[in-house]
N, C-alpha and C positions, 0 to 999 in steps of 0.2 A: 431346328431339324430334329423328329422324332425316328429314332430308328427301332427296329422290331424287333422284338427277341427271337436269339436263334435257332432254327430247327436243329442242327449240325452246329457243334464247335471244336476245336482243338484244345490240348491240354498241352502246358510249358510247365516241364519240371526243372525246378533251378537248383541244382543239387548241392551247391557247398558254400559260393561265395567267397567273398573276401574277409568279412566281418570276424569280430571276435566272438566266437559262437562255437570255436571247438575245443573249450574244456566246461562247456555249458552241456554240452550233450556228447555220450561217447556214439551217438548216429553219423555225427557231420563226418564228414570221408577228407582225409588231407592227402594222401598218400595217391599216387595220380592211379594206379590200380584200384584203389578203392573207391576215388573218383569214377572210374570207370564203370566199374561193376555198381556204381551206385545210377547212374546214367541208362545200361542194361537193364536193371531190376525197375527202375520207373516205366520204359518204354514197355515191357511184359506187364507193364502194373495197368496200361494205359495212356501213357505220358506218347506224344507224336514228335515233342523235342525236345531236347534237354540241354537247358542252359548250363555252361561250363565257364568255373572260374579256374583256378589251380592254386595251388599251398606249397609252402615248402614241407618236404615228407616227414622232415625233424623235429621241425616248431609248430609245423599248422598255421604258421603266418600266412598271408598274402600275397602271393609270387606272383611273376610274368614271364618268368623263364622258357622258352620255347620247347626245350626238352621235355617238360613236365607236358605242356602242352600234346608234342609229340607222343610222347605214350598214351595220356590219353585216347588222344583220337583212334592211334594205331589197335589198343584193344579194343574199342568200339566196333572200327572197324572189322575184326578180325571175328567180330561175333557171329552167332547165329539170330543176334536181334537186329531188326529194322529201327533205327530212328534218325531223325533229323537232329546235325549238330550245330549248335548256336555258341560259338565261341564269343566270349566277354574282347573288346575292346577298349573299355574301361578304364585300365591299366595302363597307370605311366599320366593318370590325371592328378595328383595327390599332394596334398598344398599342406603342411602345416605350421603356422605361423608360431614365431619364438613365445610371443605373450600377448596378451593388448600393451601394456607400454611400450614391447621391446619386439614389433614383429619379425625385425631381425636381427641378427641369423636364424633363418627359419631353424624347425625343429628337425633335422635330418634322417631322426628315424621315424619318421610321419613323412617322408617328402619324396615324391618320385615322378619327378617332370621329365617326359622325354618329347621327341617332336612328333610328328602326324606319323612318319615313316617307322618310327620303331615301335609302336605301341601297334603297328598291323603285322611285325615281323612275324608272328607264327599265323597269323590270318594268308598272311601272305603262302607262304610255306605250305600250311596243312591244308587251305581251300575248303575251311567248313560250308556249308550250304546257306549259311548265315553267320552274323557277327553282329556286334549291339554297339550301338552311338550313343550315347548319352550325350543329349542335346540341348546341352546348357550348364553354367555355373552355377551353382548355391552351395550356401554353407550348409554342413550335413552332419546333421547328429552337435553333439556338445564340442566343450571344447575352442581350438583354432583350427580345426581341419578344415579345409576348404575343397570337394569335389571342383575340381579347373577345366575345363571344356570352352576353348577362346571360338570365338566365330571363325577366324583364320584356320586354327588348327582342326576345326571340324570340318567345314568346306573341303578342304586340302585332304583330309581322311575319307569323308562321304566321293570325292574324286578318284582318289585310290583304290576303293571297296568298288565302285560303279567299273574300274578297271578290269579288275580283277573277275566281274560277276557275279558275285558272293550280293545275295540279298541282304542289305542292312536292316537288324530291328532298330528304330528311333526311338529308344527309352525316353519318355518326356517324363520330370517331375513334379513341372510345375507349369503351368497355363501358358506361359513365356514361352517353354520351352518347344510348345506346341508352335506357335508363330512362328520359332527360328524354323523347324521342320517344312514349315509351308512352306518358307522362303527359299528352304537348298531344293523343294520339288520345282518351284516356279524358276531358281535358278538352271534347273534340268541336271541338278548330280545328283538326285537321287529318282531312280526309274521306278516307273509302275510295273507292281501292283505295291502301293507303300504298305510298307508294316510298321505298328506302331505297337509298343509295350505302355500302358498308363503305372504308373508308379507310384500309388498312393497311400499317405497314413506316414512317411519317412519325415525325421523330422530335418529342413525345416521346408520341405517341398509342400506340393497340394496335400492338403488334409484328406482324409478318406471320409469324410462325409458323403452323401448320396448330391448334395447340389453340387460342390465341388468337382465332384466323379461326372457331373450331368452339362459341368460348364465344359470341360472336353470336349465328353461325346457330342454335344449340341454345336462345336467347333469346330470337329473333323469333320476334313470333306467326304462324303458320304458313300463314294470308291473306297476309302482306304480300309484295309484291315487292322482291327486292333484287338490286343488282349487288356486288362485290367486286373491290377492284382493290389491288396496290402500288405502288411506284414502284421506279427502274432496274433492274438486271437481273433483276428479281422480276416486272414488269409483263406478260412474254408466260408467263410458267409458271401465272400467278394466269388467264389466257386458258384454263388447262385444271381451274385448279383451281375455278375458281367454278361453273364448269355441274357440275363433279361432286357435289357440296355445295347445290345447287340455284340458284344462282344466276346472273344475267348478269356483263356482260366490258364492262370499261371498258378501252382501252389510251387512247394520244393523248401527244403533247410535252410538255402538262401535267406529265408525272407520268414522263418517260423519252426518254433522248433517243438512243440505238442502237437498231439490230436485231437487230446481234451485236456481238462484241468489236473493236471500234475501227469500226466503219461505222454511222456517223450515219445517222439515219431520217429520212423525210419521214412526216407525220401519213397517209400512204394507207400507205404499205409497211408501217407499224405496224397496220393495220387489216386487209389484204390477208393480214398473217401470221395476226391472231387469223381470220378466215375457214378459212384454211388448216387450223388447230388445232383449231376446230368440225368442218370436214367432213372430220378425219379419225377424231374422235368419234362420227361419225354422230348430228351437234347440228345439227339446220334454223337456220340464221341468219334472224331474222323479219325484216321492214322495216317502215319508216314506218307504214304503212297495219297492217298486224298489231298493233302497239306501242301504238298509239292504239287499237284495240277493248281490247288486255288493258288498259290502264291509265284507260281511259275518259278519253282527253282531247279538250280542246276546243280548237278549230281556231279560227286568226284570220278 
């Protein structure tokens, strides 16, 4: 299946993540206000949604805390800007094993397994307009980490998110991950119109190559909506390559931390350039209000 490149697309800013990335750049936001305002400043930049992980405000570690979550949302909300929030559920997937001879005792400060129901507690709570599945196991990055995402426990969450109303993104990283996706639609816990995030260039998921990125898009059923992103120096070329391919434009600190060779981005400059790369495309960049008719969501 060929699909067309897009007249209109959406931009996903993914503003902080989980990664260790915030004493690589003093841009990445830990502190849930500065998360926030980092969320703000993308959607005025351009951005229609902005993906949201949370930190602890002390370390910059990797949190799940609901509280963190809560402020975030709350100053968003409280703003004068329009955007769509995409809260990570992610969190609470995280494996890492003792060694290769000795995988256990796992390594506990790498480990944070909870069940289907607590890793939605502030999806539950705060009622973003969307939430992210990551739909599937692989090993990620170096290391014994292990990304954990069981069939059971994702069915069991895509059920709970279909509850609740909250449109799921289905993060896929790798071709597989695309199948188990068909299977929760044709199982009927995940409702139309499906969204799908492509994940590509992570190591050790799909490669960001263009045939890789093509075995996807030639896969998805041809309703669904999807966006496609890489990371570092990939993440503003994937800005031109997804609308051509049909697809939307995720950039954000998430997943890159330049905007060119040695000059660190702030989460707007990274947004402001995929803008730029749209409308020299002659690609309408949609907003908030657009984003929510095509995907039919529903509003706190």
């Amino acid at each position: 299946m060929t699909r067309s490149p897009l007249s209109s697309a959406f931009i996903t800013c993914a503003v902080t993540g989980g990664g260790d990335t915030v004493n690589k750049s003093e841009y990445v936001p830990y502190t849930p206000e500065d998360i926030a305002n980092n969320c703000i400043a993308a959607a005025q930049a351009g951005a229609a949604i902005a993906h949201v992980h949370v930190r602890d405000p002390i370390t910059g570690d990797a949190d799940r805390q609901v509280d963190y979550y809560r402020e975030v949302v709350e100053r968003v909300r409280a703003s004068d800007t329009d955007v769509i929030l995409n809260l990570t559920a992610g969190m609470g997937g995280d494996l890492t094993l003792g060694s290769a001879e000795q995988p256990f005792p796992v390594d506990e400060s790498g480990t944070d397994l909870v069940g289907a129901t607590e890793r939605l507690d502030h999806v539950r709570e705060l009622m973003p307009e969307i939430c992210t599945l990551d739909c599937g196991t692989m090993n990620f990055g170096e290391g014994d980490y292990i990304m954990v995402n069981s069939p059971t426990t994702l069915v069991e969450m895509a059920r709970q998110v279909q509850a609740m109303g909250v449109r799921p993104e289905l993060e896929l990283f790798d071709l597989g991950h695309l199948m188990f996706a068909k299977a929760m639609a044709d199982q009927g816990v995940i409702d139309d119109p499906v969204m799908v995030q492509l994940c590509m260039g992570i190591p050790w998921g799909a490669p960001n190559d263009m045939n890789s990125l093509m075995a996807f898009v030639n896969n998805l059923p041809e309703h669904w909506t999807f966006s496609a992103f890489s990371i570092g120096r990939d993440q503003l070329r994937y800005a031109a390559a997804a609308p051509l391919v049909g697809g939307n434009v995720r950039v954000g600190l998430e997943d890159n931390l330049y905007l060119s060779r040695g000059q660190l981005a702030t989460n707007a400059q990274l947004v402001e350039r995929a803008v730029q790369v749209l409308d020299a495309m002659n690609t309408k960049v949609l907003g908030p209000a657009e984003v929510r008719e095509q995907l039919e969501l529903k509003t706190p």
